[in-house]
C-alpha positions as CSV (number, residue, x, y, z in Angstrom):
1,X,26.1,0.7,4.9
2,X,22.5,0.3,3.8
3,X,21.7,1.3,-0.3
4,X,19.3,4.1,-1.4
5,X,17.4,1.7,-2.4
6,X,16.9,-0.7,0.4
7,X,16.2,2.3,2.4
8,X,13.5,3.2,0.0
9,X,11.9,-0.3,-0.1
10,X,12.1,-0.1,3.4
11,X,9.8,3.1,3.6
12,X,8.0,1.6,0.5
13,X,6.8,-1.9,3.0
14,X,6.2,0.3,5.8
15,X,3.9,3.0,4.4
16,X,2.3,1.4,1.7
17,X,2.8,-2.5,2.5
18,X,2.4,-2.3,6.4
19,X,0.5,1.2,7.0
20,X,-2.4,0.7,4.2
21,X,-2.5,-2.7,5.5
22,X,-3.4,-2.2,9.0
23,X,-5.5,0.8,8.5
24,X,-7.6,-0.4,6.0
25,X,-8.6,-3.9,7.7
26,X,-9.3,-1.3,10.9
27,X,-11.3,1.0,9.1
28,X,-13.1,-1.3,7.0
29,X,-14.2,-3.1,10.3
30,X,-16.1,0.0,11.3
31,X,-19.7,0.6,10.5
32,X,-20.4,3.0,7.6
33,X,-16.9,2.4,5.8
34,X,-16.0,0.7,2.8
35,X,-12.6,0.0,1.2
36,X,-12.5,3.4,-1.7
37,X,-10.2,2.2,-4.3
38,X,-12.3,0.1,-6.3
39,X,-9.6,-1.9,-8.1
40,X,-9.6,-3.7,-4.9
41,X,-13.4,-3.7,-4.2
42,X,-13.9,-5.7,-7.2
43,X,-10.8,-8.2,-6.9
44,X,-12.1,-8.9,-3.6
45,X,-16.0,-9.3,-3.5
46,X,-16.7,-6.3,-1.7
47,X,-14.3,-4.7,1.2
48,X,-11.6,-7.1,1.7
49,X,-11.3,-8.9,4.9
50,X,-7.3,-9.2,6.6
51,X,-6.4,-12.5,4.4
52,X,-7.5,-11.2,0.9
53,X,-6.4,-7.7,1.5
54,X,-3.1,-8.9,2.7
55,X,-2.6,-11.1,-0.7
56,X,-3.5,-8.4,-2.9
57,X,-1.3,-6.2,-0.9
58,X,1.5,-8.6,-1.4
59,X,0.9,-9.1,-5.1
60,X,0.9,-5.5,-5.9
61,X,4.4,-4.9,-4.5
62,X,5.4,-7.7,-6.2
63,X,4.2,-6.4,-9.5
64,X,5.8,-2.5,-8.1
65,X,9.2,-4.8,-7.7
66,X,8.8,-6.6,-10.9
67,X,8.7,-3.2,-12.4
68,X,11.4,-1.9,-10.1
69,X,14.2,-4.6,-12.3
70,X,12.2,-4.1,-15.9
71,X,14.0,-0.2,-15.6
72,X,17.2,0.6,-17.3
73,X,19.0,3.1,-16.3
74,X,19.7,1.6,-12.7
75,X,19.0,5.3,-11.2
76,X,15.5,5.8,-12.5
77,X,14.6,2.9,-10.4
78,X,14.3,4.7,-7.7
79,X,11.2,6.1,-8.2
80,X,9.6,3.1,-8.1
81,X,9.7,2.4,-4.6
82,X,9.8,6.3,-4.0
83,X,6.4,6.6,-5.4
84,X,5.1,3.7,-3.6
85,X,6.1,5.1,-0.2
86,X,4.7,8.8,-1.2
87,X,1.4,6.6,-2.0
88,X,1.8,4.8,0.8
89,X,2.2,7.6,3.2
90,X,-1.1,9.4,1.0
91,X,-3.1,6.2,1.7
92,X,-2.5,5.7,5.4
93,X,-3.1,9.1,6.3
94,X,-6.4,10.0,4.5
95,X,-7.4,5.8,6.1
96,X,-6.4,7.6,9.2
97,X,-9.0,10.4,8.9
98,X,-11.5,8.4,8.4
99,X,-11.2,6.0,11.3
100,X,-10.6,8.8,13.3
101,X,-14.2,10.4,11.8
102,X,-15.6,7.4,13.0
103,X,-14.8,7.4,16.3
């Protein structure tokens, strides 16, 4: 049987890892749009092409795991990867809207 948990990573890779991911290298390809949070912006030049934006992807959910083990008691960890998937699912929606504006 898979653990709360996993299942919530899971979700947490797929919405935020996977679904920002692809969105935002599609949408940032298009004409007239630029990547909005400006965190990344600045870390990487400018709008991030696929290679940076995939590194700074993967750091961040390292840093969300890193802080996912740093909780005590075990069941408040759960919101960790919770929040990360109700961002994730936030972020590849409104990315959604606007490459579907654009077409």
């Amino acid at each position: 049987m898979v653990s709360l948990d996993a299942m919530l990573w899971g979700a947490a890779v797929l919405t935020y890892g996977l679904g920002d991911y692809v969105t935002t290298v599609i949408g940032v390809k298009m004409a007239g749009v630029q990547e909005g949070n400006p965190i990344v912006r600045l870390l990487s030049g400018g709008d991030p092409g696929p290679a940076s934006f995939a590194v700074l992807k993967l750091v961040s959910v390292g840093l969300f795991f890193g802080v996912y083990w740093l909780f005590r008691p075990a069941f408040v960890r759960i919101f960790v990867p919770l929040a990360l998937t109700l961002l994730g699912i936030a972020v590849t929606g409104k990315n959604v809207q606007v490459i579907r504006r654009r077409r």
